[in-house]
C-alpha positions as CSV (number, residue, x, y, z in Angstrom):
1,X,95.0,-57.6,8.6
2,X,93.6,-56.3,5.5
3,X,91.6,-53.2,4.5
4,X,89.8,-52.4,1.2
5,X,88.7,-48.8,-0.8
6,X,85.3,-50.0,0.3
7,X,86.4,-49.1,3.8
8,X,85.9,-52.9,5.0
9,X,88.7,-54.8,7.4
10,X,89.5,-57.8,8.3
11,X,91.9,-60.4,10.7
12,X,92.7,-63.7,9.0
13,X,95.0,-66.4,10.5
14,X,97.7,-67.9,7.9
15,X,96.4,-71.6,8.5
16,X,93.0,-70.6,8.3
17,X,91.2,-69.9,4.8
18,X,88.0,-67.7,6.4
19,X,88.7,-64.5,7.9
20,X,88.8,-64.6,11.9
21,X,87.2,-61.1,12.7
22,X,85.8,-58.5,10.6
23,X,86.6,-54.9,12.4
24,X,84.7,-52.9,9.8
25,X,82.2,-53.5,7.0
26,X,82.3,-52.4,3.4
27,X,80.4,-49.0,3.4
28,X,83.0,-47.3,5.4
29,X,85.2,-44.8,4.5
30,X,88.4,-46.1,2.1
31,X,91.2,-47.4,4.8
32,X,94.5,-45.4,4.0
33,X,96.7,-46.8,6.4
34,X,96.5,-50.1,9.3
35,X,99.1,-51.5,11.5
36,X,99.7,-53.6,14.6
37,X,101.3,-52.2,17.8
38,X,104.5,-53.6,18.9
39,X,103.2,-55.5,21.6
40,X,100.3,-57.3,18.5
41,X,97.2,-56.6,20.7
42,X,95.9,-54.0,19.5
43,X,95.4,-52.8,16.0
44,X,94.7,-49.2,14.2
45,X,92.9,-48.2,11.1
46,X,93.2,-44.2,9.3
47,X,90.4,-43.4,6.6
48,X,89.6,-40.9,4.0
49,X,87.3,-39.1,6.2
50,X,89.9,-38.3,8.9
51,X,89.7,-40.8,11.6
52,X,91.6,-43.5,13.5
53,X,90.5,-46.2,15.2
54,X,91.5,-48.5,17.0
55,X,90.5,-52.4,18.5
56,X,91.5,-54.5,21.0
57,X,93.0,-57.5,18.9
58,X,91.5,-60.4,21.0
59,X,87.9,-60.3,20.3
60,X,85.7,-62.9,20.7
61,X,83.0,-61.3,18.3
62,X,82.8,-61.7,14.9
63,X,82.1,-58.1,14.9
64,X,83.6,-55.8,17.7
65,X,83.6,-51.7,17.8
66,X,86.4,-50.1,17.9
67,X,87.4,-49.3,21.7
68,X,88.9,-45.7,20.1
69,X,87.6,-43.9,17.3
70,X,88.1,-40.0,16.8
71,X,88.4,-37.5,13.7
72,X,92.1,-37.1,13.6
73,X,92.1,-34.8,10.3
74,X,89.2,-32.6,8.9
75,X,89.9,-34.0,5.1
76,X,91.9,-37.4,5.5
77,X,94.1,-39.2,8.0
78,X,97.3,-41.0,5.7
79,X,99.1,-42.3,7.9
80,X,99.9,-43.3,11.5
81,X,102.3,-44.6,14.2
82,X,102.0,-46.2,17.4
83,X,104.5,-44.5,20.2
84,X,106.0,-45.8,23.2
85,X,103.9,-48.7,24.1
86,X,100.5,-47.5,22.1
87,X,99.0,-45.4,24.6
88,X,100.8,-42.3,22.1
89,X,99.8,-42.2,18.5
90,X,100.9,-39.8,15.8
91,X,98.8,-39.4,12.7
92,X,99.3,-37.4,9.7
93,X,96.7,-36.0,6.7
94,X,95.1,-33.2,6.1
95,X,93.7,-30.2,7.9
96,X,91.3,-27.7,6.8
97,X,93.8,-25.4,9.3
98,X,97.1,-27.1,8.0
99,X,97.9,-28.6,11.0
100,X,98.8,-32.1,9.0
101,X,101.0,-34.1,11.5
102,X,99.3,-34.2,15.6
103,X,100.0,-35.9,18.5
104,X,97.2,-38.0,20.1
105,X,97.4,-39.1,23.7
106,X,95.1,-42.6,23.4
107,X,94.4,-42.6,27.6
108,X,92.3,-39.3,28.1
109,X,88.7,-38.4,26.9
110,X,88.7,-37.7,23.3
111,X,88.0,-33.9,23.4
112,X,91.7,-33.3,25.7
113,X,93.3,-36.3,23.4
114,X,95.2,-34.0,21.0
115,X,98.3,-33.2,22.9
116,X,100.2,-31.0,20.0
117,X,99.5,-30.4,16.3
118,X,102.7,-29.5,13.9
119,X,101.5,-26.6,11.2
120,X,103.5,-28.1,8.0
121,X,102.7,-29.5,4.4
122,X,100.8,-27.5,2.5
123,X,97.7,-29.7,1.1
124,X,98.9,-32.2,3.8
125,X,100.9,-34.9,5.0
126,X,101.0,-38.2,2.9
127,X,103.1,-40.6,5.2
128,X,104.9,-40.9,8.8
129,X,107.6,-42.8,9.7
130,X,108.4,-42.9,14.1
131,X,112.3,-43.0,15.1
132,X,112.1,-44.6,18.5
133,X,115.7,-44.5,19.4
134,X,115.7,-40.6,18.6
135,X,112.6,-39.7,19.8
136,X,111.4,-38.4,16.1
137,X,109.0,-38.4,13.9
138,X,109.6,-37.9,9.9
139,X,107.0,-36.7,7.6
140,X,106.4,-36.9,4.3
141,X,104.0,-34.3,2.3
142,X,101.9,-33.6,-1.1
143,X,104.8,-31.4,-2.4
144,X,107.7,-33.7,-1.8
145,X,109.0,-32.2,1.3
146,X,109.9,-33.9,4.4
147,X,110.0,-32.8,7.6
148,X,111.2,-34.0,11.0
149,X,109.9,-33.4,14.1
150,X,111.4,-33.6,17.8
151,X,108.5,-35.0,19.7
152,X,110.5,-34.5,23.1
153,X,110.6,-30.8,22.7
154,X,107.6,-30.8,20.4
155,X,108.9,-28.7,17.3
156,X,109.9,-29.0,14.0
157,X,114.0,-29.5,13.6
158,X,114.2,-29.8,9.9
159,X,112.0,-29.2,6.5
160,X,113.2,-29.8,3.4
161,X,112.4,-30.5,-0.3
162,X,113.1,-33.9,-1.0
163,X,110.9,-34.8,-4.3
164,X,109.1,-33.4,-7.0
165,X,105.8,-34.7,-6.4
166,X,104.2,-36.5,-3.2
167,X,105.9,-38.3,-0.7
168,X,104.3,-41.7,-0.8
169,X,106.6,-44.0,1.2
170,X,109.2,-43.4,4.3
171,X,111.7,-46.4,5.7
172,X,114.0,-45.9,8.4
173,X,117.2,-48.6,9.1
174,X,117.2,-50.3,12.4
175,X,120.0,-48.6,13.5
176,X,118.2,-45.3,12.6
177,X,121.5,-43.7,11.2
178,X,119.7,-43.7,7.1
179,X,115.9,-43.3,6.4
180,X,114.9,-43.7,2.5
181,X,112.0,-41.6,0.8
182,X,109.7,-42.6,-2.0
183,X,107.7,-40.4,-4.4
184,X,104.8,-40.5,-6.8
185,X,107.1,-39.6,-9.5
């Protein structure tokens, strides 16, 4: 899967040279962030503009719609993460009302689809990394803080200042004991 500053993705195959589906022409807004679910059905896309959508991997059309789309973020949606088995996305960006890191529930109508938003990062959230195992989700923002979220009990457990500048990258080990940060700086 691949996605361009001219807002434009595409599927290719490794053994094929041509590209198998095209989800989105160029003329979109710039793609921030894509990724497969676990299961390799279904696939998401964040833009600049704030939204997420999301297709249905085995398309017959060169050029299917989205089966999901919805405006995540007022300013920018930088990241997201599939949760449980895709029917649960998080998303972080930014928020005309700071509220940078939400909780999306993929199997209602769109206008009931935000099940909780987390008010944190001033001038928003860059990237988010999921922690199955614990049930959390870590954040990184503009400012170099992080903050981890309890997505059982909905709240924020920890904030802290890891960086100077922005967060721009988040790993977590498999065994979830460690997760690594990465800045601009």
């Amino acid at each position: 899967l691949t996605g361009a500053q001219d807002g434009s993705v595409r599927m290719f195959e490794w053994t094929r040279p041509q590209q198998l589906v095209c989800f989105r022409q160029a003329g979109n807004a710039r793609v921030t962030r894509m990724y497969f679910n676990s299961q390799g059905n279904k696939c998401g896309v964040a833009d600049g503009e704030g939204f997420l959508s999301i297709w249905q991997v085995n398309q017959t059309t060169s050029n299917p719609k989205p089966y999901l789309s919805w405006q995540c973020h007022s300013k920018t949606t930088s990241d997201f993460a599939f949760i449980t088995s895709s029917s649960l996305v998080a998303t972080s960006g930014q928020s005309n009302d700071n509220r940078n890191v939400c909780l999306w529930d993929t199997l209602v109508s769109s206008t009931n689809s935000l099940i909780h938003a987390f008010t944190c990062h001033d001038h928003g959230a860059t990237v988010l990394q999921y922690a199955p195992k614990h049930q959390l989700l870590i954040s990184g923002g503009r400012k170099g803080y992080i903050c981890i979220f309890d997505i059982r009990q909905r709240q924020i457990l920890f904030t802290f200042q890891a960086h100077e500048s922005a967060v721009k990258a988040l790993a977590l080990d498999p065994s979830e004991d460690y997760f690594v940060t990465g800045s601009a700086e």
